[in-house]
N, C-alpha and C positions, 0 to 999 in steps of 0.2 A: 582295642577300644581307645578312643579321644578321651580326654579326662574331661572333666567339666571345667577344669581351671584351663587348661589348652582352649578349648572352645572359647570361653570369654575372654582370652585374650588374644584371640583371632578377630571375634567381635569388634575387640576395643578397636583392636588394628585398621580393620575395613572401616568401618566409622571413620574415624580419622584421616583415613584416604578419602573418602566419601566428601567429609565438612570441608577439610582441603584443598578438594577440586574445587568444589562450588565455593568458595570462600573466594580461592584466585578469581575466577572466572568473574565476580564481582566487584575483587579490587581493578582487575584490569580492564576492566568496563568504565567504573568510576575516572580511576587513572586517564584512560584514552578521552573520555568528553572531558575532564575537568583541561587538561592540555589544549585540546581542539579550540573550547569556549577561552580559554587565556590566551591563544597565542593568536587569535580571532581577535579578541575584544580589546586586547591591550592597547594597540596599536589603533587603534580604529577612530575615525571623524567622521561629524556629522554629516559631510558630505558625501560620505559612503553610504549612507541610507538616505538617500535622498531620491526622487524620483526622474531625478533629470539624466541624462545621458551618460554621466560618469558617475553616477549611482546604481546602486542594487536592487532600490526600490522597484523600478518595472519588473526584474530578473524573478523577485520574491512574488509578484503578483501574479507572473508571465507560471511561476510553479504550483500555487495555489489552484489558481483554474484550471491546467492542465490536470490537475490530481482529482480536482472536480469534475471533469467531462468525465474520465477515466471510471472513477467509481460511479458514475451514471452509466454508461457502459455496460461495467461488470459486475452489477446491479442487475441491470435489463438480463444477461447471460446466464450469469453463473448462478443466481437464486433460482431461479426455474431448472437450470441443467440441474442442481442439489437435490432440488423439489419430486426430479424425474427420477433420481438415481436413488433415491430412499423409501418413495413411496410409489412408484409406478412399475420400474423396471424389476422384472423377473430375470433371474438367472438366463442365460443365452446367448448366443451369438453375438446381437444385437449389444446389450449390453457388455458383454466383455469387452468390444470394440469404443463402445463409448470411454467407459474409465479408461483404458490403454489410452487411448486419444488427452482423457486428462492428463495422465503423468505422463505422456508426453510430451504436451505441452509446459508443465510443473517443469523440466528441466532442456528446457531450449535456451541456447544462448542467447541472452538480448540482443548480441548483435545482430545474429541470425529473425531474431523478429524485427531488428530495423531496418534489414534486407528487404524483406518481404513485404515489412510497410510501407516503404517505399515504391517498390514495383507495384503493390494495388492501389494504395492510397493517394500515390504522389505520379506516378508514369501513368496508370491505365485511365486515374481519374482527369490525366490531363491541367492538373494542378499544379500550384507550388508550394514549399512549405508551409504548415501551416499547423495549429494548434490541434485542431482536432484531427489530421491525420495522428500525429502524436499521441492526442490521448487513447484513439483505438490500439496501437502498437501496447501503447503500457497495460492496457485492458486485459489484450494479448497475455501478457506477464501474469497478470494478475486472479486472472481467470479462473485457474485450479485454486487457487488460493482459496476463493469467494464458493466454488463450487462445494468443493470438502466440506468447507466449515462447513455450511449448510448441510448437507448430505449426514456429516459424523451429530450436528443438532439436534437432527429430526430423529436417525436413530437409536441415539442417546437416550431420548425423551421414556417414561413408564409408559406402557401398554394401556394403561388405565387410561391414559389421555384420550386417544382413538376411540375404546372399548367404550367410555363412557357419552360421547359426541354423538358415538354409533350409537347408541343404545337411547338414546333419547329422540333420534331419528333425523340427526344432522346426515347429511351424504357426505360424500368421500371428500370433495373438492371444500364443500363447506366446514366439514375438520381440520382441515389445513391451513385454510385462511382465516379462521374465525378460534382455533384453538392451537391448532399445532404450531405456526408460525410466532403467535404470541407469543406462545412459552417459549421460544428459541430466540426470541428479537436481542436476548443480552449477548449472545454467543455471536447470532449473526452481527452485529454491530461491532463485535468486538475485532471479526475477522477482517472489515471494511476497513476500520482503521489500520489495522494493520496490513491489508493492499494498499492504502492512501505512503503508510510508513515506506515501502519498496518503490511507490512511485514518483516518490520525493526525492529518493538517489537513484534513480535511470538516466541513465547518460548516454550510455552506447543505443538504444532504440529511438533515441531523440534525435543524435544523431544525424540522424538522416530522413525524417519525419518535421519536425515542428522549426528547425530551420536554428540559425546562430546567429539571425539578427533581431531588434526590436524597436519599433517606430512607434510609440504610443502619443496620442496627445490628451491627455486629460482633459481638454475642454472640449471634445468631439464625444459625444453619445450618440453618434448614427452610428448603429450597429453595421450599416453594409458598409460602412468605411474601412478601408486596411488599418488606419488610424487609431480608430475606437478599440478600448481596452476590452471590451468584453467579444469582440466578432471571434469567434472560434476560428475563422479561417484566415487569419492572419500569423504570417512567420512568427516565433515566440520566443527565446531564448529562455531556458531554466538556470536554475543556481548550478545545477549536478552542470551541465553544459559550458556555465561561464569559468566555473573553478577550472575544466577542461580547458579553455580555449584561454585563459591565462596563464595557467602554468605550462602551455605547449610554443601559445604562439604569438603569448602578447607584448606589447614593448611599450604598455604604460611604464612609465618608474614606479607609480606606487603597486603594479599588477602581484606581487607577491604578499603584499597585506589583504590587499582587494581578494585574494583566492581563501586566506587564511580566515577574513571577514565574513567570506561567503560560505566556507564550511561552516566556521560556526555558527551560524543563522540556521544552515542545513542542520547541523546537529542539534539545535534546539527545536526546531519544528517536530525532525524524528521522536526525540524523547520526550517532547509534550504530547504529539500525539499517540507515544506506548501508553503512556503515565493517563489517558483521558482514557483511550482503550480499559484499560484495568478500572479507570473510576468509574466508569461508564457501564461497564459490564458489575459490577455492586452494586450501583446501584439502583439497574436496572433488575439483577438479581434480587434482591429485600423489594422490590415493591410486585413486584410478579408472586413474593411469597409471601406477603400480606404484612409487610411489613414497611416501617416509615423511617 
């Protein structure tokens, strides 16, 4: 027999291994973005954020929209594939095939998705680079992501929620969209942002998809122009892309600050948008539960 003094100090032991992990795993979090944003920001001029040709400005814009097409996308996809996999599909064939098909997808190499976007999006459609090949490719990525969340939301939720909908003589479809999807909107949001977080550092699916240059004019708003900032089908270059095409093959003189500038931009977007994630899903949570 264990003594009772052995056990609690096995206890102690684990514990301590336990706080430890998670303790590092937080300083070296801290540590890596507090580095990134300093050796980014030190160095840094105005004209590095600026929107003209040897600025970051279009770079930063050219990644926003992309992450925007992208979670329109995987919006349209993955909430209804969730929607199917939690409240439609029965045990079968059929569906064994579908989930396989998600974690399949969950672990493709990007690269391998900017192969493939390329050959449908860019070769078959007879195209050229362009953004919203792009953002389909990240979508791509993103998709198991967007689908889970939803899918683990719905089944999460109490039986009461259905049972009750049902019983007042909502149907099935109107449960869903009128109760079940509300009570889930903090989790689903939560996931979105956090596909927008993955689609912010794609670089290898871009690659070969959304293109490595960018010709913006800010005083052009005809969207069918290659010109205009907002036309999805024009080449785009991202931050994740330019840090690439700097530290490989650029021969500005300042191209080693400009990479270090553009990480840390990329790293603050990431962590604002975890940091909104979490505010977002609170408090979205307290007002779904009757609270202000």
């Amino acid at each position: 027999m264990v003594s009772v003094e052995a056990k609690k100090k096995t206890d102690h032991m684990m514990t301590a291994i336990f706080v430890g992990g998670a303790g590092f795993a937080v300083i070296l979090l801290v540590a890596f973005i507090a580095y990134v944003i300093f050796e980014g920001f030190s160095g840094m001029n105005t004209e590095m954020l600026s929107f003209s040709p040897n600025g970051l400005g279009n770079m930063f814009f050219n990644t926003l929209y992309l992450v925007f097409l992208a979670l329109i996308a995987s919006t349209i996809t993955g909430i209804p594939a969730g929607i199917f996999l939690a409240e439609y599909a029965k045990k079968g064939r059929i569906t064994h095939w579908v989930r396989m098909a998600v974690e399949t997808l969950a672990s493709l190499p990007s690269i391998v998705v900017g192969l493939f976007g390329y050959l449908v999006f860019i070769v078959m459609t007879g195209s050229q680079w362009n953004l919203f090949a792009g953002s389909l490719a990240v979508s791509i990525l993103t998709l198991p992501l967007v689908t889970s969340v939803t899918e683990d939301a719905l089944r999460n939720l109490p039986d009461s929620y259905r049972n009750g909908s049902l019983g007042l003589g909502a149907s099935h479809w109107q449960t869903i969209w009128r109760v079940l999807l509300p009570a889930c909107l903090p989790r689903i949001m939560t996931g979105l942002i956090m596909a927008a977080g993955r689609g912010f550092g794609e670089a290898a699916a871009l690659m070969f998809t959304a293109g490595m240059s960018t010709d913006i004019d800010w005083a052009n708003w005809d969207i069918t122009s290659s010109s205009c900032a907002l036309n999805p089908f024009r080449p785009g270059e991202t931050l994740a892309l330019h840090i690439w095409a700097l530290r490989t093959e650029a021969l500005h003189p300042d191209a080693g600050q400009m990479a270090a500038t553009s990480s840390a931009i990329l790293m603050v977007l990431v962590v604002s948008f975890s940091l909104a994630a979490r505010y977002l899903g609170y408090r979205l949570d307290k007002k779904m539960g009757g609270n202000k």
